[in-house]
Structure formats: structure tokens, C-alpha cells
N, C-alpha and C positions, 0 to 999 in steps of 0.2 A: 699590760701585764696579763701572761696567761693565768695567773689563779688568784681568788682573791684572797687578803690580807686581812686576819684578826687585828682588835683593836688594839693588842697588845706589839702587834708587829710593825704596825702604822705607826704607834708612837715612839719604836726604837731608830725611823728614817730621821736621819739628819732635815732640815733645812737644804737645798741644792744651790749654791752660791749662784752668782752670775758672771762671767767673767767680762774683763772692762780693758780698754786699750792702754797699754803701762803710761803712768804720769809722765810718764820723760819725753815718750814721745806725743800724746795727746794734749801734750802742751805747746805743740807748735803745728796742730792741723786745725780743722775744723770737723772733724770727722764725729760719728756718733761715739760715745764714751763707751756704752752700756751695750755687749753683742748678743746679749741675749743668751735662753738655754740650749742645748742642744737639745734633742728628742728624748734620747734616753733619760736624760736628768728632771725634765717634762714633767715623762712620763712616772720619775719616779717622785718627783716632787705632788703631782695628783695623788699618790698614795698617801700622801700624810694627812691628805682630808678626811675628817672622821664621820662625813658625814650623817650631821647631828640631825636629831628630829625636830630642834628648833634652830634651824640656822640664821643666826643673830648677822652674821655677815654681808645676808641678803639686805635686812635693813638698813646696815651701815652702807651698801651703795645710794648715792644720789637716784640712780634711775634702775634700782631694783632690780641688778643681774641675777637671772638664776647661779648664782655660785657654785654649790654644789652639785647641779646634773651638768654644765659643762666641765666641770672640770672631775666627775663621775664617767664619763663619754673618754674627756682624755684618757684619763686611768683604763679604761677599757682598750685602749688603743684607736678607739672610734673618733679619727679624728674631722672626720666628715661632718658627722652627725656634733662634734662639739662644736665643731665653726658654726654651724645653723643653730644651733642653740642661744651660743651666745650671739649670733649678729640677731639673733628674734628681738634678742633685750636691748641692744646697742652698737646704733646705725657705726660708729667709729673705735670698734674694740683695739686697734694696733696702735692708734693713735692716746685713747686712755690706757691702755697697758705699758705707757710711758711717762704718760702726764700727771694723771690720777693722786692724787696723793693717799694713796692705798692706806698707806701707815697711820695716818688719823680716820678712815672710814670704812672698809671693812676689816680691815685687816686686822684692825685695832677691836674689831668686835669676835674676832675668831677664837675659838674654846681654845686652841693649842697653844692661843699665845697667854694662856694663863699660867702654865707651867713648862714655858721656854720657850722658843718662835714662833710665830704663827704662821700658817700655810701661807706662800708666796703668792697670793692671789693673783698681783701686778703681774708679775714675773709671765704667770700661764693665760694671763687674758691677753698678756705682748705676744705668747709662743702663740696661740691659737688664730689673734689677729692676722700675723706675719702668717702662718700657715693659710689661715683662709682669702689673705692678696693674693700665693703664687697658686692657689690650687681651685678658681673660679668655676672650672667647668665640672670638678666633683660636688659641688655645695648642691648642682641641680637645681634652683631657687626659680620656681615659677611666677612669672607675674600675675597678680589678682585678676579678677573681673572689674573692666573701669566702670567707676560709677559715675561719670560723666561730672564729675566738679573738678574745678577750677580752682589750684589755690598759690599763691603770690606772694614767697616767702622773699624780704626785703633783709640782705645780709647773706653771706656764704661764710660765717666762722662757724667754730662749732656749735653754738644753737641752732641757728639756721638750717645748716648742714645735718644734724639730727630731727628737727623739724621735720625736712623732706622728706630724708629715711621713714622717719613712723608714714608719713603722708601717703608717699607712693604705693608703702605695703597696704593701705587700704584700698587699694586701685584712684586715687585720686591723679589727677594733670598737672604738677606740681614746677612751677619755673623757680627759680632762684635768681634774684637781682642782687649784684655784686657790688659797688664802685670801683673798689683797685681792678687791677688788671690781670688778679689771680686768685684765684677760690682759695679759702683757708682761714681767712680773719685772722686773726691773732697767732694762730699755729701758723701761719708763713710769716707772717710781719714782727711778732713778739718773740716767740719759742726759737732760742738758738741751734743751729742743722747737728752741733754737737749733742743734743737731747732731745731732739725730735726731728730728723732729717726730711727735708723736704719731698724726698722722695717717695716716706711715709703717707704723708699729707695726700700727694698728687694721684697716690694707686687705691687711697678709701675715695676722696671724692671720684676715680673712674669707676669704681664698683656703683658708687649713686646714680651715676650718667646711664650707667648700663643698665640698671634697674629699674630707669626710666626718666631721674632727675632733669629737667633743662636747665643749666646753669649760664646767667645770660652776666658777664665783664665789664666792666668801661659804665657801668649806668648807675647816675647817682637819684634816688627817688627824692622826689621834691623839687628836681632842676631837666631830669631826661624824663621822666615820670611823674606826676602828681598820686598821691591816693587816689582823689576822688577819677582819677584814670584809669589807676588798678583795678577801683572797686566795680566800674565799667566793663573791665575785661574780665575779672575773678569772680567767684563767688564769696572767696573768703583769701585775706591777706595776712599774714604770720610775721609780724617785725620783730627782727632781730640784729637791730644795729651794732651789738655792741656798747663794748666801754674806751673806746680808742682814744678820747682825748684822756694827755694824761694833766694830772693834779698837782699841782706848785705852792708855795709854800708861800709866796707874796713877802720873800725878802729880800735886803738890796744885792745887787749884783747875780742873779740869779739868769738875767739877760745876756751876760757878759758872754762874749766868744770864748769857745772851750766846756761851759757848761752847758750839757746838754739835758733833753728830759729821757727816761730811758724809755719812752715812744719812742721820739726819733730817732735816738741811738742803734735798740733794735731796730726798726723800720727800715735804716739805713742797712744794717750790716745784713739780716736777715733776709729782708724782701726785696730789696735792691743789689744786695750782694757786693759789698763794701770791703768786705775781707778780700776780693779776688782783685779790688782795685791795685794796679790800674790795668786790667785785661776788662774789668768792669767800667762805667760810667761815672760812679757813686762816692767820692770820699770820703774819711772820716778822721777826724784830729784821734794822733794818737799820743798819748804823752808817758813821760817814762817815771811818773808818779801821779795817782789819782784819788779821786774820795768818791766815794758812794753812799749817796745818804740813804737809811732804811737797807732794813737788814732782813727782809722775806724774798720770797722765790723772785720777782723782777727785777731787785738789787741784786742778788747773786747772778742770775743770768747776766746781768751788766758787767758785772767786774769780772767773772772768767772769761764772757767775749771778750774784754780790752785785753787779762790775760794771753788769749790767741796772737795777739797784736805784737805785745812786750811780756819781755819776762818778770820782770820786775817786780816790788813788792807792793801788794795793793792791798791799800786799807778799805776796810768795811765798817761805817760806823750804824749801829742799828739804830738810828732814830731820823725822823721826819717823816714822810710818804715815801712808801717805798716806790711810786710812779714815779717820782722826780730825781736826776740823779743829776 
């Protein structure tokens, strides 16, 4: 925006919608739901930040993004300077500008949403992330001075994978030990390619590679690696296994063929690629009525994947673990 905007002007901008792929047809792909803003909408949705002198937003994030200078930076059209901003605060911004649940954590802490919407925080840390994947060589991101340590993070999801991020910016030698046979943890194995596409995933962890991360596949520590192996070659070791077993309920039939945990169910359709069977390896029972026990983000993810599947009407009952489906 060439000029800037009283507070009385900032508060007559709408909210900037996001536009999504029509239900008719996003119910028979696997394709991402959510396309995101355009620039100009962005841009104009930056405007409705009132940038407060106590911004309460910042403390509603988990890892304390400056909120309003990157999204001060967008507003300015400085979208260079707002990529660096925000990847200073958070090594996986394209990937939380999806995930996030915005709406209970800053978002929910923003002054505007006391008297009708609050600034799309999500929405501009997606636009700014996706900006800062296709535009690498404008960010100009210099690597530190190494300071000759060694550190041996155990896990490549998003802990791990943030881990790094902070590590390498201190100039550290930073390897990341995997077991699957693809960086991402959960965001490639759990998170459906409809709401978080993998492709997302593959272009932050290449940003980490490039910034110096090693990211080593196929190694399970405790069986290709011991600690006291690592502690050998590192100076310091960072576990981050994760939570990937998932949690059952220990009642009868819960063994039975057809029921699955929504581990493996993702797992399978996700990170094995079960939807493209059988051009893929991997298959998965599909049925043309289903239940989903637990009714938070895992169950849902569950039952619109099988959605992709069948059309049919599927029921969602909110009670038990929402791991186990």
C-alpha cells in the first residue's frame, strides 16, 4: 500500500475471504481444499492490523512470531523483508499457515476480533510462507559463523525439523536422523495432501537442507544408532520422536479386519499413497458406510479421507480417542 491507513480506515476493511475448491468437485480429488490469498487481498488484509502497542497475538503464538512487523512489512508491500522476518521466528511458516490452529491461539487473542473478525493471521503467515518457497534467492539469508558444535537431532517432524532450523541459524553442524524413508513426521504420514500437500512439506524441509540441515532417511536410533553412539560423534543430541503410536480404547473387536487406527489409516493413504492405489503399492479397505470414533482434528482428517474414497454418508461420533478410529 502506497499510503498509510488511519485507524478509522483499517477498521472499515472487511476480513479478505480465502477461496477453496467447490465441494462438488473437491470431493472426488485429493487436491489441497484451501488456494490461498491472492496478493492484492494480502496485501489488503495486512491493513486491518492495528498494530497495537501491546500485541496480545504475539503471546497467543506457541513460538512467539513477531506478528505484527511481518505482517507491518507485508502491508508495506516489503515482501522480502516480511519472509525474513517471519522465517527469523519460524523455521516452517507455509506449513503452520495451514496447520496452526490460528483461531484458538493468536487469532483468538487479536484486538479486532473483539468487535467482529480478527485479522487473518493464518491466512498471511500461508501467503508470506508460499511466497518465501518460490522466492529463495530474494530472502539473501546468510549462513552464520560455525561454531564448530555438533548436534544430532533424532526425528525429522515438525519438532525436529524446527529444532534444526533454530540450530543451524546459530552456526551449529546440525544432522537430523529420520526412520521412515521421508522427512516430515506426521505432516507427511498424518496431515491429509487435501490440507497440507506434500509438496508443501518437501520445499520447507529443502529450504532447511539448503541452510545447511543434513537430513539422514531409513535410520532407526536405538537399532542403526545407539545414543551413547551419537553422544560419541555429537556434542549434543535433540530427540524428537514424536507421538506416532496411536492410543485404543482396549475394547472387544477393535482387532477386527476393517477397523483401523487412524495412524495406519493415514499412514497408509498419506505417506504410502493409497488414494492412487492401485498405480500405488498400498491398499486400503474402503466401505460404503463407516464410523469414526472422536470427533477432533484426527477424526476429521479420517473420515473426509475415506470421503475421497466414497461418497457416501459418514458418520462422526465425538467420543473415545480421537487416535483410534
Amino acid at each position: 500500500m502506497s499510503e498509510k491507513l488511519t485507524t478509522k480506515q483499517r477498521l472499515q476493511i472487511g476480513r479478505q475471504p480465502m477461496s477453496e475448491q467447490d465441494p462438488l468437485i473437491r470431493n472426488t480429488n485429493f487436491n489441497e481444499v484451501n488456494l490461498g490469498l491472492p496478493e492484492k487481498a494480502a496485501l489488503l488484509e495486512a491493513e486491518r492490523c492495528l498494530q497495537c502497542k501491546d500485541p496480545k497475538c504475539v503471546a497467543g503464538c506457541p513460538v512467539m512470531v513477531n506478528i505484527p512487523r511481518f505482517i507491518q512489512l507485508l502491508a508495506d508491500g516489503n515482501l522480502a523483508e516480511a519472509a525474513r522476518s517471519l522465517l527469523d521466528d519460524n523455521a516452517l511458516p507455509a506449513v503452520t499457515g495451514r496447520v496452526c490452529p490460528q483461531e484458538t491461539q493468536c487469532e483468538v487473542e487479536c484486538i479486532r476480533g473483539h468487535k467482529g473478525l480478527p485479522v487473518a493471521i493464518g491466512y498471511l503467515e500461508r501467503f508470506v510462507g508460499d511466497w518465501a518457497s518460490g522466492h529463495a534467492a530474494a530472502q539473501n539469508i546468510s549462513r552464520p559463523a560455525p561454531t564448530g558444535k555438533k548436534v544430532a537431532v533424532v526425528g525429522a517432524g515438525p519438532g525436529g525439523l524446527t529444532a534444526a532450523g533454530e540450530l543451524v541459524k546459530c552456526g551449529h553442524e546440525v544432522t537430523v536422523f529420520e526412520a521412515l524413508h521421508k522427512p516430515g513426521g506426521v505432516l507427511v504420514y498424518g496431515i491429509p495432501e487435501f490440507r497440507l500437500p506434500k509438496k508443501i512439506v518437501q520445499d520447507e524441509v529443502a529450504r532447511l537442507e539448503q541452510a545447511g540441515v543434513k537430513i539422514v532417511c531409513n535410520t532407526v536410533i536405538g537399532r542403526t544408532y545407539t545414543l551413547p553412539e551419537l553422544r560419541e560423534q555429537f556434542d549434543a543430541v535433540f530427540i524428537a520422536n514424536g507421538a506416532g503410536l496411536p492410543v485404543f480404547m482396549n475394547v472387544p473387536g477393535e482387532n477386527l479386519k476393517g477397523v483401523y487406527s487412524a495412524n495406519e489409516y493415514l499412514t497408509r493413504v498419506n505417506l504410502m499413497a493409497a488414494y492412487q492405489f492401485p498405480r500405488t503399492d498400498t491398499p486400503v479397505l474402503k466401505g460404503k458406510r463407516i464410523a469414526t470414533i472422536g470427533g477432533g482434528n484426527v477424526a476429521m482428517d479420517s473420515a473426509q479421507t475415506h470421503g475421497g474414497f466414497v461418497r457416501d454418508r459418514i458418520s462422526a461420533h465425538p467420543q473415545g480417542d480421537a487416535r483410534a478410529r
